[in-house]
N, C-alpha and C positions, 0 to 999 in steps of 0.2 A: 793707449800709448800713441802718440804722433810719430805719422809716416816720415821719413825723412824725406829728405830731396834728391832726385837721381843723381844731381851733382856733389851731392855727400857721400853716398854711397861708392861712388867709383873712387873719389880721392880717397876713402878708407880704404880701399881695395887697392889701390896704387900706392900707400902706406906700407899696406901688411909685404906687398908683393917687392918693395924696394930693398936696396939689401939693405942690412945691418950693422952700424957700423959702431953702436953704443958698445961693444967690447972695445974698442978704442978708446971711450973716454967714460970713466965711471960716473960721472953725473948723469950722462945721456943711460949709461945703463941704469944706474938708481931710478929715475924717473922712470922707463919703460918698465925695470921689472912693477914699478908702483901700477903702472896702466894694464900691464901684463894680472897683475892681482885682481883689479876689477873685473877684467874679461875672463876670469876662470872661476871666479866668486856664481855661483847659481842665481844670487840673489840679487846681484851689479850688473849681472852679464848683460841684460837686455835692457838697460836703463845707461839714461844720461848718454848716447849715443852721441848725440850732435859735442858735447864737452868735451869727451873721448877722444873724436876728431880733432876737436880744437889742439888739445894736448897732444896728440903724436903729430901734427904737423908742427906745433913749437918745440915739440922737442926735435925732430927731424932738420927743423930750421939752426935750431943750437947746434946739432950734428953737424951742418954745413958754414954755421957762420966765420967769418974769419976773425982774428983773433981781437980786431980793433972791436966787432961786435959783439964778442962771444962772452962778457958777462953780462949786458943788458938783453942777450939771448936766452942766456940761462935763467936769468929773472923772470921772464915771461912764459919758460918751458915748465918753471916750478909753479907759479899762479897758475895755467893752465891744469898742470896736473891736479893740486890743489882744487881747482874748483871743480875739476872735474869729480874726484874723490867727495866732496860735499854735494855735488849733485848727484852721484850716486847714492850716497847716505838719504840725503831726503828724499830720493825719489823711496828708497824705499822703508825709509820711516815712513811715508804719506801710506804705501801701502800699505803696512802693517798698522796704521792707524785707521784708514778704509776698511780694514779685515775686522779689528777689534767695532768701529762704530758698526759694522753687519754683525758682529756676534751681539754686541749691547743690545740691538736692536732686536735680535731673534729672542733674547734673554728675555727683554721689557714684553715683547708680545705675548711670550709663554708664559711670563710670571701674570702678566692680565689675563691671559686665557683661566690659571689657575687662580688666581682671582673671583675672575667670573663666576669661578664653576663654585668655589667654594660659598660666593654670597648665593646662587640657586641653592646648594647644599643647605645653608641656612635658612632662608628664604621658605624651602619645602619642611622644616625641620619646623618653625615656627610656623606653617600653615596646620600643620598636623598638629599640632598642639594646643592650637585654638583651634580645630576641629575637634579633637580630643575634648577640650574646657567644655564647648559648646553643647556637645554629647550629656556631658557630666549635670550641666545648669541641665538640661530639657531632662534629663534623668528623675534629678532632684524636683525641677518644678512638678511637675506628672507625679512622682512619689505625695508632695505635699496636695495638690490636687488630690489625692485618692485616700489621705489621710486627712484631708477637710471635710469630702465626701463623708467618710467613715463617720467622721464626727459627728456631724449633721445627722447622718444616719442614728447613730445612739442617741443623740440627743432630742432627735423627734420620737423614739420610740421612747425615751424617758418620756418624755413631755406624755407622751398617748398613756403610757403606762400612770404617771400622776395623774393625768386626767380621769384612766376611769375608777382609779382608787378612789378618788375625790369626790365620782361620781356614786359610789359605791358606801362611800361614808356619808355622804347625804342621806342619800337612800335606809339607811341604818336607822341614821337618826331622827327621819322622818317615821318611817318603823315604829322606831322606841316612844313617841311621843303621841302617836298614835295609840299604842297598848296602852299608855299611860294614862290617857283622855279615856278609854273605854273602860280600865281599869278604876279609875275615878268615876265614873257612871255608875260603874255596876256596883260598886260601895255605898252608894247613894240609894242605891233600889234597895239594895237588901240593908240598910240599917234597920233595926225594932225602935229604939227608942226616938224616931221621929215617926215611926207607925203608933206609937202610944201616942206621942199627943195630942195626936190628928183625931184618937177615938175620945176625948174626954168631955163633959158637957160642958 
């Protein structure tokens, strides 16, 4: 809020302090009890000071004008008032609009803070969960590793296993072909009838 001027300040002070004479003429009092309302209002009282003054000196000046001037006196005591009444209004419309852009603004920082927090919220909720995925594949991979393993494993010991059957079935039937070549000999030795005609003249 702007300081006033010591020279305003005393003429408002030589204002309040002069006497009174708007119970003499109801206009001059309608307009003061109007100035009288801003300065009791909480929310006027410290606003639009310099208008304030303007208006109780024109009205002051209607109090004294003489009659040749006293409705283009009154004209000016009521503009004055008037604008004084709308400078008060705006001054504190502006503040109350100062107040509301500091609330928006605490609102917007908190609703981004809660924001923020909520995308980390998420942010660690999908870390973990590809953490979690990641777990599950190395799981899985390792499990089929040790179930290829296995495989291999049975499947080399089949292999060993066919192998020494195979090797075992050779062997047999080499065996059997064997007996069979000597069993074929020894029929040969002992037949008679090619011993007879070996003895004949």
């Amino acid at each position: 809020m702007k300081t006033l001027p010591i020279s305003l300040v005393l003429a408002a002070a030589l204002l309040a302090a002069a006497p009174a004479h708007a119970a003499d003429n109801p206009d001059a009092q309608r307009l003061s009890q109007r100035l009288q309302a801003l300065d009791s209002d909480p929310a006027t009282a410290g606003v639009a000071a310099y208008e304030r003054l303007q208006a109780r000196q024109a009205v002051q000046a209607f109090e004294q004008a003489r009659s040749a001037t006293r409705a283009a006196a009154l004209k000016v005591a009521q503009a004055r008032v008037e604008t004084a009444e709308i400078a008060a209004r705006t001054a504190v419309t502006r503040t109350e609009i100062d107040r509301l852009d500091r609330e928006r603004g605490e609102l917007l920082v908190e609703a981004s803070r809660r924001e923020a927090a909520r995308a980390r919220q998420e942010a660690e909720r999908l870390r973990v969960q590809a953490q979690i995925q990641a777990e599950e594949a190395a799981r899985l991979r390792e499990q089929a590793d040790q179930d290829a393993a296995a495989r291999a494993e049975v499947e080399g010991a089949l292999d060993s296993v066919a192998s020494g059957e195979a090797a075992k079935l050779r062997a047999a039937r080499k065996r059997a072909a064997e007996l069979a070549r000597q069993e074929a000999e020894l029929m040969q030795q002992g037949d008679p009838a090619q011993d007879d005609g070996s003895d004949q003249p």
